[in-house]
C-alpha positions in Angstrom: 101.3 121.7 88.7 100.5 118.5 90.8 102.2 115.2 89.3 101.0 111.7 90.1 100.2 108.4 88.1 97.9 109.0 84.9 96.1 105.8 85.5 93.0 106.5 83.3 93.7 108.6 80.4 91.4 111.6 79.1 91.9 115.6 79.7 89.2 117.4 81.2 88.3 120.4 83.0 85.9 120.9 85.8 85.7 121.8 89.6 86.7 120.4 92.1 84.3 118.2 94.3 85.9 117.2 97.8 85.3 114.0 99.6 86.6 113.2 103.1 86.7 110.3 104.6 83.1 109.8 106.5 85.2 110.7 110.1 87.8 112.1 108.0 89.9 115.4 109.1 88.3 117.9 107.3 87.4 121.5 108.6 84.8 121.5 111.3 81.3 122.8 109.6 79.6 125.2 112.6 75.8 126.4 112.8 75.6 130.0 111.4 72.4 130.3 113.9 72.5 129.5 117.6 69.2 129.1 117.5 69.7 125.8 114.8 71.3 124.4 117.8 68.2 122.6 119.7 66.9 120.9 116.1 71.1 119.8 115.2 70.8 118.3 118.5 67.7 116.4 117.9 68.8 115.6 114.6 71.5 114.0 116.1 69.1 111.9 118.1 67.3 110.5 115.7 70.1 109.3 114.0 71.0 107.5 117.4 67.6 106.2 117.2 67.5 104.8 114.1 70.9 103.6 114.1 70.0 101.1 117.1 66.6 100.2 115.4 68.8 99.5 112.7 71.3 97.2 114.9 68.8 95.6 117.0 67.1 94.4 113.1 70.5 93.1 112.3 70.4 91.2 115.3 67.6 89.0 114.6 68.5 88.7 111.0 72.2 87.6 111.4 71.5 85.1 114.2 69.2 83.6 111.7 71.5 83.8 108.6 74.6 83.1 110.5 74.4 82.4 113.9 74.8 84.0 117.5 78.2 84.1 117.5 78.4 85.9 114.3 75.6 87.9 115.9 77.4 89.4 118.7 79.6 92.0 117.0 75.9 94.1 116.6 75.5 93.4 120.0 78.7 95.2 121.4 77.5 98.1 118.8 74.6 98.4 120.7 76.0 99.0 123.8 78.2 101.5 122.3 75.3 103.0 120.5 73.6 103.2 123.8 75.9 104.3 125.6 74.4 107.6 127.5 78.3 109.4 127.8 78.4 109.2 123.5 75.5 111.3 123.6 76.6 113.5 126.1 79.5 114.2 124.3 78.1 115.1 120.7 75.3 117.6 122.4 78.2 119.1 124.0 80.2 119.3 120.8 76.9 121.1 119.1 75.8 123.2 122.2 79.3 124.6 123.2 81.2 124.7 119.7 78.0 125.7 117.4 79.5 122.4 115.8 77.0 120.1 113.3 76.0 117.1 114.4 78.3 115.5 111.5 81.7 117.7 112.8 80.7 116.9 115.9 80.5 113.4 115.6 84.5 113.8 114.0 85.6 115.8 117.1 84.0 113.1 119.4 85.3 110.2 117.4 88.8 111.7 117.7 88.6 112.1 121.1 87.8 108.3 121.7 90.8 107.2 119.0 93.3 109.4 121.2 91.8 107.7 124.3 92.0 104.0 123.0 95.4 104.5 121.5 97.1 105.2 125.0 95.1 102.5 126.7 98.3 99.7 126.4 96.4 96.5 126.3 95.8 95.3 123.0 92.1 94.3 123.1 91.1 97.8 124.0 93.4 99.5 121.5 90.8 97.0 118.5 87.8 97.9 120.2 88.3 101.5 118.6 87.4 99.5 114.8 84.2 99.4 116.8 83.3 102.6 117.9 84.5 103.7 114.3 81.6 101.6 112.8 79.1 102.7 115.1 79.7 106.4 114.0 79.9 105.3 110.3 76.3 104.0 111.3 75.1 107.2 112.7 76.6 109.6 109.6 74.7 107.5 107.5 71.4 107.8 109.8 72.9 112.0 109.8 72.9 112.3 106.0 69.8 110.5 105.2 68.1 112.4 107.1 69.6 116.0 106.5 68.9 115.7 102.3 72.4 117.8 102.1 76.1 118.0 101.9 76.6 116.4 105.7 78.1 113.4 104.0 81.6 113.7 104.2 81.7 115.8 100.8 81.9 119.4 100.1 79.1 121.9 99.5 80.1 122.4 95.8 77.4 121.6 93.8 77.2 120.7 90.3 77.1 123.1 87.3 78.1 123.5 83.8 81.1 122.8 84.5 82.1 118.7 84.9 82.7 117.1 88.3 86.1 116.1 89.2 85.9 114.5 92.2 89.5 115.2 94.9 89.7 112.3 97.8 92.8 111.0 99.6 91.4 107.5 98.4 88.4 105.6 96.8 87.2 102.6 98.6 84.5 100.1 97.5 82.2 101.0 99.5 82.7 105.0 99.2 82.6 104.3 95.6 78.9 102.6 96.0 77.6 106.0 97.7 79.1 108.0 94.7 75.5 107.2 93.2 74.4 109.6 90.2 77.1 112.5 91.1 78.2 113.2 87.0 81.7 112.7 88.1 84.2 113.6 85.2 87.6 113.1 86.6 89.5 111.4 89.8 92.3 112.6 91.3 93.5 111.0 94.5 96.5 111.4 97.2 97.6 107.4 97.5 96.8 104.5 94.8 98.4 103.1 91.3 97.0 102.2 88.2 95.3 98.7 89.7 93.9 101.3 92.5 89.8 100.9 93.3 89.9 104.7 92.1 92.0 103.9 89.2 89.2 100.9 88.4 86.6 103.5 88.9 87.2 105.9 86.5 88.4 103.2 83.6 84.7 101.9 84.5 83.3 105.5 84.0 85.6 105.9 81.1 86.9 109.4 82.8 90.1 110.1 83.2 92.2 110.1 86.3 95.4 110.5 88.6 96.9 108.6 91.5 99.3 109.2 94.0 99.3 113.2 93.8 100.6 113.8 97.4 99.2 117.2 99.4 96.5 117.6 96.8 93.7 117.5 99.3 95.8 120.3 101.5 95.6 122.3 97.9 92.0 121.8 97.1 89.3 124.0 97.6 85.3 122.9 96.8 84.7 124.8 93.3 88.4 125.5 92.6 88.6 125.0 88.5 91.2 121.8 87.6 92.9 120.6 85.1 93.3 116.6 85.2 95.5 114.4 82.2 94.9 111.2 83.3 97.5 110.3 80.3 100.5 112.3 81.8 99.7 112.3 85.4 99.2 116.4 85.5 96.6 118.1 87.7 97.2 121.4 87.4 94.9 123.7 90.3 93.2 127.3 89.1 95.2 126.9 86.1 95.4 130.4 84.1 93.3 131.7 81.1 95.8 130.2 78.6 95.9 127.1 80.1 92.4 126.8 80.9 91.9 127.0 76.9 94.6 125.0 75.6 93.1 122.1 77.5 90.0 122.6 76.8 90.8 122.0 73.1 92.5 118.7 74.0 89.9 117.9 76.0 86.8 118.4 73.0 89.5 116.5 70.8 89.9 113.3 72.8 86.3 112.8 74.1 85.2 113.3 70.5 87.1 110.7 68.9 86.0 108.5 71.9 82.8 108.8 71.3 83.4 108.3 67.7 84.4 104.7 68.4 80.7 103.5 69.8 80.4 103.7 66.4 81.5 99.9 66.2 79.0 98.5 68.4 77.5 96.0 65.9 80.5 95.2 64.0 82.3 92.1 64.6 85.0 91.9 67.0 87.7 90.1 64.5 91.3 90.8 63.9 92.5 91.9 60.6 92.7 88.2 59.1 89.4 87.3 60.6 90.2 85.6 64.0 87.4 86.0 66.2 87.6 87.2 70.1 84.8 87.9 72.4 84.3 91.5 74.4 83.0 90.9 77.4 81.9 93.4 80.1 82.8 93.5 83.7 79.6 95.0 85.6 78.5 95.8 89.4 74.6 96.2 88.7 71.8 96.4 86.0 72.9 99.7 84.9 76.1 98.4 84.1 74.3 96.0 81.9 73.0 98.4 79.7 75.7 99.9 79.2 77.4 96.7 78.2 74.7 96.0 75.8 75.3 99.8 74.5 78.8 99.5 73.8 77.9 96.1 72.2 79.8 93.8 74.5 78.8 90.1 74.4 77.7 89.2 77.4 78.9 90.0 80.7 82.2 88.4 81.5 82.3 89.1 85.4 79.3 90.2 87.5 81.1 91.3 91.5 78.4 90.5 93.3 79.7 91.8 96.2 78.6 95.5 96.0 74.9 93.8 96.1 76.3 93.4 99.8 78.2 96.4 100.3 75.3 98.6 99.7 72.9 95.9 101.5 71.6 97.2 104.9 71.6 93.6 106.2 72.4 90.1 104.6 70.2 89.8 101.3 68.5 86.8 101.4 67.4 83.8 98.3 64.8 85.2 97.2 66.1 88.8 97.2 69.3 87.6 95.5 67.8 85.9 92.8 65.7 88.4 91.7 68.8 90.6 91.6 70.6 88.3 89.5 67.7 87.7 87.5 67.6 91.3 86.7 71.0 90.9 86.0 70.9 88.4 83.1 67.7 89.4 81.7 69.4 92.8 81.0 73.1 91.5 80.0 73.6 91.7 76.1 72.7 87.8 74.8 71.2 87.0 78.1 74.8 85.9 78.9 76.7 86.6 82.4 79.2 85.3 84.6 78.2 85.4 88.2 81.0 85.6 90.8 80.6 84.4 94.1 81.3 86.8 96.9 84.6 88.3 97.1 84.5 90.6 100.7 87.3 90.9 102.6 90.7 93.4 102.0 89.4 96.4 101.9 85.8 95.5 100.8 83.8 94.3 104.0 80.5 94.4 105.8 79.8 94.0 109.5 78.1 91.4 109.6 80.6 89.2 109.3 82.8 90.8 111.9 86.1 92.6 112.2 89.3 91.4 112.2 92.1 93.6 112.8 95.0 91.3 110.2 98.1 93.3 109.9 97.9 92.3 106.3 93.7 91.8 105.2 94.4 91.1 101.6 96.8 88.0 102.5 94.2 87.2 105.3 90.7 86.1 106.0 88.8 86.9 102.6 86.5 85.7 99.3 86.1 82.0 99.7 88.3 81.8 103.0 85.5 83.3 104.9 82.7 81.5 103.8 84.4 78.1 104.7 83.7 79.6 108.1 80.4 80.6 107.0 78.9 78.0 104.5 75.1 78.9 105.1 75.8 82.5 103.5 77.7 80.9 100.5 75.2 78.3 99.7 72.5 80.7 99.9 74.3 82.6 96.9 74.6 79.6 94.7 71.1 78.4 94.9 70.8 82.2 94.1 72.9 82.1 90.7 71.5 78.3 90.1 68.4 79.8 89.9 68.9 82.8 88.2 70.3 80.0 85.2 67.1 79.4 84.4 66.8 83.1 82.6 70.1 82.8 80.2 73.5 81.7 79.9 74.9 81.5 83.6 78.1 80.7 85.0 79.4 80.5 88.5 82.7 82.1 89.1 84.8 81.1 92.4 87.2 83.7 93.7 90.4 83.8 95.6 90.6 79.7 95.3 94.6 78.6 96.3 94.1 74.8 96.1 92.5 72.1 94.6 91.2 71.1 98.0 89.4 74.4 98.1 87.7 73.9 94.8 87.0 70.3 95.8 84.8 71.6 98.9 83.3 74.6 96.6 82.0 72.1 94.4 80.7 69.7 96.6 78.7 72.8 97.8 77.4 73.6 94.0 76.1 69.6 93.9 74.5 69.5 97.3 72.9 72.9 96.8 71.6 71.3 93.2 70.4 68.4 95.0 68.8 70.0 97.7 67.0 72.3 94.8 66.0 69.5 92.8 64.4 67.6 96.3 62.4 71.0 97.3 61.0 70.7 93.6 62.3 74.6 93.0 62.8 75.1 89.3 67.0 75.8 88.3 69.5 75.2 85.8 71.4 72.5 85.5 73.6 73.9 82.9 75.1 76.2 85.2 79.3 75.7 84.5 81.4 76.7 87.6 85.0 78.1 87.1 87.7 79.7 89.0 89.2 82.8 89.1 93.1 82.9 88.5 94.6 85.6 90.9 96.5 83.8 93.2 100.0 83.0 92.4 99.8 79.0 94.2 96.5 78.9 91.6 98.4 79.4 88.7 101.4 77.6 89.4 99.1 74.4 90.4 97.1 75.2 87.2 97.1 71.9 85.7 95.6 70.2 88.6 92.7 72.8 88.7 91.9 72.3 85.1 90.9 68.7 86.0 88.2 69.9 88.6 86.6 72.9 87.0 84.8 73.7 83.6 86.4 77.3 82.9 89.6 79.7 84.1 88.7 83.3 84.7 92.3 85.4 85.0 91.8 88.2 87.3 95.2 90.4 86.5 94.4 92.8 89.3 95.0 91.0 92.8 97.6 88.4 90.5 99.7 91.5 89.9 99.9 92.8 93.7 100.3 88.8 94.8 102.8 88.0 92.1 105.2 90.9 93.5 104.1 91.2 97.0 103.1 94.9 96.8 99.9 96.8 97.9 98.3 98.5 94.8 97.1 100.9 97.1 100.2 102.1 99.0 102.1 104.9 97.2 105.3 103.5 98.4 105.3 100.3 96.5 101.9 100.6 94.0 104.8 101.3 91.5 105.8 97.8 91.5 102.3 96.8 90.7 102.9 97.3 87.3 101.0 95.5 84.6 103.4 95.9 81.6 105.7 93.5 83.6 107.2 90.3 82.9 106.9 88.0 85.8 103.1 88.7 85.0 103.4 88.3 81.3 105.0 85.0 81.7 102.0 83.6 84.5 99.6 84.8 82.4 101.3 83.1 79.6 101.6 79.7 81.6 98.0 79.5 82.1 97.0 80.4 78.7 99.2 77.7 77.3 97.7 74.8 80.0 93.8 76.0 79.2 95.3 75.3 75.1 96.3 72.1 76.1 93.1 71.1 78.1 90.7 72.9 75.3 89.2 74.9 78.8 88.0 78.2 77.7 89.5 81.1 79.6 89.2 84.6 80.1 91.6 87.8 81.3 89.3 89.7 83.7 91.4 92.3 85.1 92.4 95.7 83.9 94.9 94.1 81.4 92.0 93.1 79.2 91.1 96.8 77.8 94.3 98.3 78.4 95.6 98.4 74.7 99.2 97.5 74.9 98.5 94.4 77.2 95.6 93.5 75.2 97.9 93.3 72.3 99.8 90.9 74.2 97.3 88.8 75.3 95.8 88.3 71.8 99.0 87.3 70.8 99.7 84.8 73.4 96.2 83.0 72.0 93.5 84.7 74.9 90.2 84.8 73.0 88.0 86.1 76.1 88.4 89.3 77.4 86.6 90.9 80.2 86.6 94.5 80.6 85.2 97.4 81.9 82.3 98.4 79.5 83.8 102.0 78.3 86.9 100.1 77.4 85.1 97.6 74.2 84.7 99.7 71.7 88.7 100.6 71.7 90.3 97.0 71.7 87.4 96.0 69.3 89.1 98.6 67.4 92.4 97.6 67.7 92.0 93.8 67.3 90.5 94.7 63.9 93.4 96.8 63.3 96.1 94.4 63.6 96.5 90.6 61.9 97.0 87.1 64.2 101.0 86.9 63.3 101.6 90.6 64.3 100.0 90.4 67.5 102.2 86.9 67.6 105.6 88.4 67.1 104.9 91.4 69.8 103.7 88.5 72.5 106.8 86.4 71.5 109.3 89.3 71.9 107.6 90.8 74.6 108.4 87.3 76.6 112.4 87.7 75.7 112.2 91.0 77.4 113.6 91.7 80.4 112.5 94.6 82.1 109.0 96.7 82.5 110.2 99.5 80.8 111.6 97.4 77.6 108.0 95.9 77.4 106.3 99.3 77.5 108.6 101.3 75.5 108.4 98.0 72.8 104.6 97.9 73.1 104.0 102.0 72.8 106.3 101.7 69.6 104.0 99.4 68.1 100.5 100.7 69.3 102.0 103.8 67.6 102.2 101.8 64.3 99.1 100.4 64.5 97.2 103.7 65.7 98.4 106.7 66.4 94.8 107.6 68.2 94.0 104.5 70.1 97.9 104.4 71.4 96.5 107.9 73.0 94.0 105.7 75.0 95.8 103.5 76.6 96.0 103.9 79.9 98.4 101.0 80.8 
């Protein structure tokens, strides 16, 4: 038996679906049949082909959108795209070592981040970022065009058995080109419980585990698993009497989930009739129908973002408001909160360059890159202005530090609404424009940013990992990005009690919002709003009807006199208990 973090909770059994990394380190796939060799190689070519097509396109369209200089980063992956000895190397790889054009991509690419890495001048030693994207490029080009498992992921393929999908990690962007695979389960080498693969599955509503170190060295496509996202237990080939003991736990849990959709048109009120709103936090149109089928609503947080991520160049106006059109149209009451880009960390897109930070989420990201960029941003929020027009529409600012930041971010929101209004293009001019809570230097200067903005969004995720200076993703320290803490309690608590002061409405948009025990918490502490993924509504719209205003009172005021993380969760589980048993088997906090 594996152990790691249960950071989304569920049982299920299924096989196991591998997923490297897209120049990851897996086994090397050969060509059963020599004679496959002449078509791999062309194969491979094409890709080349269509990869600079692709480049010299992006080009044109990002020295229109944002410049030459922002331009040239294609440029220099052109010439590496170009560059005859790349070639050379691959055929060689596929002539000499029966390789695939994808392994032999890997074998070249390894070759070239061995080479760099002795070369001791700096510049050189970056330029291997480079050479990495290129190939990304080409596997792209390489699995489009092969219709099969060339991708980076095993051959298993689906069958009556669930999917339960083994990675070392789950990045944004790898999480985009998951597309309809019926994933059941997660289990992953590094990450925590505010992990992108721990946000993943508690968007999917499948359980999962983080942190299981050497699973991927244990893992074999097809192997039958066992994953408890409650307990943090994978167990691999488990035996006969295991296999049907959780099988039986797994039928009992999903069953009693699925018996809470039930609720979907019953208020969401607490015992003694104070009312909250369930908002859903959504990536695409899909999303917001599930939102509407859980009966969120309205969308609370739309990351626009993975518009971008899964973009093949910069999506322009007209392309962006038909998105976000889509978006509201679709969203349960025509309601939805639009956030403004948030690249940079680990989500980011080429066209906006590389920078090799020694630290990328303290670095040059969200609203700190489009300072540099301002065409790009304003673009977006004539987008969302527009998109108004179709419901209730709100403009969410990430990543904003200080009041001079939000001061320039909405002298951009009235310049792009008078430039609208002169071009005679139809918006609305209802549109409010808040910002999103998640830096520490936010919420200590909250009082200041109440006077220049119309709502607070909370986003407990990056708060969490900037409060305590840790890495959610890094096994060494994720531990310390613990929700169920009370440095982030007492934030949280500060800029609930300022938005009281101010009458400014305000939502919790992280995690915290549909994890049970927190949710308790913030109910308690007054939060009215919460934002959440959508599998996640129908449970605390069960347990705020379970519990009266004073309880949930009492549990935030004592939770504030506690000292520790594991007082708050041990006081918290004892009370979920006593309120229920079944949803306290949910939680995944």
């Amino acid at each position: 038996m594996h152990k790691g973090i249960g950071v989304s909770p569920g049982v299920v059994v299924g096989v196991a679906y591998r997923v490297e990394s897209v120049l990851g380190s897996g086994e090397p796939q050969t060509l059963d049949d020599p004679a496959a060799i002449p078509d791999e190689i062309a194969r491979f070519d094409r890709a080349v082909e269509d990869t600079a097509a692709e480049l010299e396109t992006f080009v044109q369209r990002i020295a229109l959108e944002l410049g030459t200089p922002a331009a040239e980063i294609f440029k220099s992956h052109l010439q590496i795209v170009n560059d005859p000895e790349l070639g050379a190397r691959v055929h060689a790889a596929i002539r000499k070592q029966r390789l695939t054009a994808f392994s032999a991509l890997q074998v070249v690419m390894n070759a070239y981040a061995a080479q760099f890495a002795r070369i001791d001048h700096e510049y050189f030693r970056e330029r291997i970022t480079d050479v990495r994207d290129v190939m990304t490029r080409i596997c792209s080009h390489l699995t489009r065009k092969s219709g099969g498992t060339d991708n980076g992921a095993t051959d298993s393929q689906p069958g009556e058995e669930p999917v339960i999908l083994v990675a070392h990690e789950i990045l944004p962007s790898q999480a985009m080109n998951l597309g309809d695979l019926p994933i059941a389960a997660i289990v992953t080498e590094i990450g925590g419980s505010t992990s992108h693969a721990a946000i993943l599955a508690r968007s999917r509503g499948i359980p999962a585990v983080s942190g299981v170190e050497g699973i991927m060295n244990d893992v074999v496509a097809g192997d039958l698993m066992v994953v408890d996202g409650r307990e943090g237990h994978v167990i691999v080939r488990p035996d006969r009497e295991a296999t049907a003991a959780y099988r039986k736990v797994q039928r009992e849990f999903f069953n009693f989930k699925d018996s809470l959709i039930a609720n979907r048109d019953q208020p969401a009120v607490s015992c003694d009739g104070t009312q909250i709103e369930l908002l859903a936090n959504i990536n695409n149109v899909a999303d917001a129908h599930a939102a509407d089928t859980v009966g969120a609503s309205g969308v609370g947080l739309l990351r626009t973002e993975y518009l971008f991520l899964t973009h093949h160049d910069v999506p322009g106006e007209e392309e962006q408001y038909e998105y976000y059109r889509q978006i509201v149209l679709n969203a349960p009451n025509k309601t939805a909160t639009i956030r403004t880009l948030d690249l940079g960390g680990d989500k980011t897109v080429p066209y906006l360059g590389r920078r090799n930070e020694p630290n990328p989420f303290m670095g040059w990201r969200s609203v700190r890159i489009f300072f540099e960029n301002p065409k790009l941003l304003i673009t977006q929020i004539r987008a969302i202005l527009r998109a108004g027009r179709h419901g209730k529409v709100s403009m969410l600012f990430p990543m904003v530090t200080t009041v001079e930041e939000l001061r320039r971010l909405n002298t951009m929101v009235k310049e792009a609404r008078s430039n609208l209004k002169r071009e005679g293009v139809p918006f609305a001019e209802d549109v409010k424009t808040g910002v999103m809570v998640e830096v520490p230097a936010a919420a200590v200067c909250i009082d200041a940013l109440l006077r220049e903005t119309d709502f607070i969004s909370i986003g407990s995720n990056d708060l969490i990992q900037y409060l305590v200076a840790a890495d959610r993703d890094n096994p060494k320290v994720a531990h310390l990005c613990e929700p169920l803490s009370p440095s982030i309690f007492r934030v949280i608590h500060m800029v609930l009690e300022a938005c009281q002061r101010t009458g400014t409405p305000v939502t919790v948009c992280g995690e915290m919002a549909g994890q049970s025990r927190s949710a308790l918490v913030l109910f308690g502490m007054g939060l009215r709003r919460f934002s959440m993924s959508p599998a996640f509504i129908p449970q605390v719209k069960a347990l705020i009807s379970s519990v009266t205003t004073a309880q949930a009172e009492r549990f935030a005021h004592h939770v504030l006199q506690l000292s520790t993380s594991e007082e708050i969760r041990t006081y918290l589980s004892d009370r979920l208990r006593e309120v229920s048993s079944l949803l306290e088997a949910l939680d995944s906090a």
